[in-house]
C-alpha positions as CSV (number, residue, x, y, z in Angstrom):
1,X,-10.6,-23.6,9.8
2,X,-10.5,-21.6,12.8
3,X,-12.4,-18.3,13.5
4,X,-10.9,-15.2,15.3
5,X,-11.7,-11.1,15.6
6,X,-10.0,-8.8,14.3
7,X,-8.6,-7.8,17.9
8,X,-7.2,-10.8,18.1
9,X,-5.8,-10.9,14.5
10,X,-3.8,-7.7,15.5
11,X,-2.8,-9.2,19.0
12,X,-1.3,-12.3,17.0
13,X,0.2,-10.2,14.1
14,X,2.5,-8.9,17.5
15,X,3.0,-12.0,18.4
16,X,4.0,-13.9,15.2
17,X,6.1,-10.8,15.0
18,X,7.8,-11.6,17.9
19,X,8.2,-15.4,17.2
20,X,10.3,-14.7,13.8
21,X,12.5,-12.6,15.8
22,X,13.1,-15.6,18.6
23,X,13.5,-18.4,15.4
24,X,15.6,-16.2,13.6
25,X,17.7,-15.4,17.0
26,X,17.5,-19.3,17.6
27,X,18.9,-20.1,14.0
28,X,21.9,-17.7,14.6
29,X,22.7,-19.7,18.2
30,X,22.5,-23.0,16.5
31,X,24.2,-22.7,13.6
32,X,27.8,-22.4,14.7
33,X,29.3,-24.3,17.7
34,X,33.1,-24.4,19.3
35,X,34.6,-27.7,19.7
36,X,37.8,-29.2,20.6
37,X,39.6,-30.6,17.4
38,X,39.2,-33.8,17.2
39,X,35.6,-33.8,19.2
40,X,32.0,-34.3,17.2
41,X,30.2,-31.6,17.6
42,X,26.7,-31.4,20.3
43,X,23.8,-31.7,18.9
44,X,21.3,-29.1,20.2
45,X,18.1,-29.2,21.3
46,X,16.5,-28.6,17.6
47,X,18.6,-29.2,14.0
48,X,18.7,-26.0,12.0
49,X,16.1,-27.6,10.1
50,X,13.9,-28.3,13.0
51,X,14.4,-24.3,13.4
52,X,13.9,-23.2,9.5
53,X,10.9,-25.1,9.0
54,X,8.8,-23.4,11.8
55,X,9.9,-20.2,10.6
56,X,8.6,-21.0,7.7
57,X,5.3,-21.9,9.1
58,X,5.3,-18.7,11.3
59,X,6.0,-16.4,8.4
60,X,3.5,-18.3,6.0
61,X,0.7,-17.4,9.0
62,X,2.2,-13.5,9.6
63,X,1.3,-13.3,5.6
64,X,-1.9,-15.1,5.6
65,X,-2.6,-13.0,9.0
66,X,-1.4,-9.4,6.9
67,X,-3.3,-10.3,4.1
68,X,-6.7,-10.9,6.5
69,X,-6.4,-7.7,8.4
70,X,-5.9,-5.8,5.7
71,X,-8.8,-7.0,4.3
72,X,-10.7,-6.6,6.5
73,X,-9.7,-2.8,7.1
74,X,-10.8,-1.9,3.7
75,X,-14.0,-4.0,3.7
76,X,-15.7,-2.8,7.2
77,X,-16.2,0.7,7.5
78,X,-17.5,2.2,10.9
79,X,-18.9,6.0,11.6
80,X,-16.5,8.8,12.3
81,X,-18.1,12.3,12.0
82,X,-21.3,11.6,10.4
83,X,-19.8,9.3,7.5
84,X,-18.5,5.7,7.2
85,X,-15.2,5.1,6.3
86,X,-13.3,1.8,6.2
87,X,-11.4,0.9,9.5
88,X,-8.0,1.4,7.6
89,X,-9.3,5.6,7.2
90,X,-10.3,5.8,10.5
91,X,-7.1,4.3,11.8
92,X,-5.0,6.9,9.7
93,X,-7.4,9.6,10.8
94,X,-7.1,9.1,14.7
95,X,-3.6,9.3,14.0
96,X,-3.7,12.9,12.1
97,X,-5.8,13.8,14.8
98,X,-3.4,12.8,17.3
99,X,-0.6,14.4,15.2
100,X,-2.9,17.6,15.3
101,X,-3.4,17.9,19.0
102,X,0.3,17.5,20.0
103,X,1.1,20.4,17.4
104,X,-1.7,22.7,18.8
105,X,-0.1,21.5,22.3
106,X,2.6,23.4,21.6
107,X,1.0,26.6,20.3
108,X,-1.2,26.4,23.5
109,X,1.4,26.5,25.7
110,X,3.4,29.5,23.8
111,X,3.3,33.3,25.3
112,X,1.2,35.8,23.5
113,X,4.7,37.8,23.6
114,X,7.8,37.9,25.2
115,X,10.9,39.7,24.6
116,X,13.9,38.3,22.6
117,X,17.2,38.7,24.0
118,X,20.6,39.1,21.5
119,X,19.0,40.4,18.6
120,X,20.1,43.6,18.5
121,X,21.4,45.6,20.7
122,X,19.8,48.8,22.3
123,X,16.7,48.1,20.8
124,X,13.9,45.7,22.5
125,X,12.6,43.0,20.2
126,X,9.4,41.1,21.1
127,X,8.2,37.8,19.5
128,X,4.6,38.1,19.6
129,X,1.8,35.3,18.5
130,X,-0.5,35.9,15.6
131,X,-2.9,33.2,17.1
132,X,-4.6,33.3,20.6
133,X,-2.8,30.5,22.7
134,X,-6.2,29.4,24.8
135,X,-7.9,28.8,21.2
136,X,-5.4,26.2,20.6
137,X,-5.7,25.1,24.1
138,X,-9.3,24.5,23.0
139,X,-8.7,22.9,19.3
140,X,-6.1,20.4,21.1
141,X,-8.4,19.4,23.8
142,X,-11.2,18.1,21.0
143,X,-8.5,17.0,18.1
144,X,-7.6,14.3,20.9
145,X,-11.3,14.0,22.2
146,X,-12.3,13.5,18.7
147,X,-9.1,11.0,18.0
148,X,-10.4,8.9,21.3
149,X,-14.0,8.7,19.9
150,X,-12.4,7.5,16.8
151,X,-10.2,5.0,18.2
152,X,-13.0,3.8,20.5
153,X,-14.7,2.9,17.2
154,X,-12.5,0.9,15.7
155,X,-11.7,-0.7,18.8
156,X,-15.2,-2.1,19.1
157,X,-15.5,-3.1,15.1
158,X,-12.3,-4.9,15.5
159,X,-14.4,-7.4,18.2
160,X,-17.5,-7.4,15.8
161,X,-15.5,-8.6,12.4
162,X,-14.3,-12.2,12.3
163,X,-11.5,-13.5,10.3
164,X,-11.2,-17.0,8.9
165,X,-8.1,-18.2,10.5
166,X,-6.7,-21.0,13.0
167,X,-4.6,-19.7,15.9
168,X,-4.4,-23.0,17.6
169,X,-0.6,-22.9,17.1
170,X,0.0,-20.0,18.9
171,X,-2.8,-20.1,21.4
């Protein structure tokens, strides 16, 4: 059996993705043509069974594939902060983080105060923040650092772990 890296088991995952989609697509083309009554139907390029039977083959692999990675996520850890965690934590961590930094984004870029308009009239009403904008400025700034370490991380384990399986179908 063939040997590939994680990296590449999550590059194929896409692409096996991708393939159902086109057989699937291709199956709907074939499976219905317009003649002339009277006429035999054209054969196409590929029977539906042709079609059916490389899905098949592709979505066996896509599970096999799934079943690898995930593995593989839970088994290999890598360091984040000062502890290991398996890749599948650190992937759903770096995307907290990211989720963190676009939220203190938008405090960041919100006044200290500013007046409200149309609340009531002849008196002035002011919106004012109970947090110090630049702070979250500051707290974005290393949520995404931290969430670029992270993902640098898992990047590099994902070319250090090999998975037992043969893309010389697809490749």
């Amino acid at each position: 059996m063939g040997k590939i890296n994680l990296a590449e088991g999550v590059k194929l995952k896409s692409i096996l993705s991708k393939r159902i989609h086109e057989l699937t697509d291709e199956m709907q083309r074939s499976a219905f043509v317009l003649v002339e009554k009277g006429r035999k139907p054209a054969q196409g390029p590929r029977t539906m069974e042709d079609i059916e039977r490389e899905l098949e083959q592709v979505r066996k692999d896509s599970r096999t594939l799934d079943r690898l990675i995930y593995r593989a996520n839970i088994d290999h850890t890598i360091e984040a902060d000062g502890e290991e965690m398996p890749i599948v934590e650190a992937i759903e961590l770096a995307t907290q983080l990211r989720a963190k930094a676009m939220q203190y984004k938008t405090f960041a870029q919100a006044n200290k105060e500013e007046i409200q308009y149309g609340y009531a009239e002849g008196t002035v009403i002011y919106r004012i923040a109970t947090f110090d904008p630049e702070d979250y400025r500051k707290k974005a700034e290393e949520a995404e650092r931290r969430a670029h370490k992270l993902s640098n991380a898992i990047n590099a384990k994902n070319y250090s772990v090999i998975l037992d399986f043969d893309d010389s179908a697809y490749f």
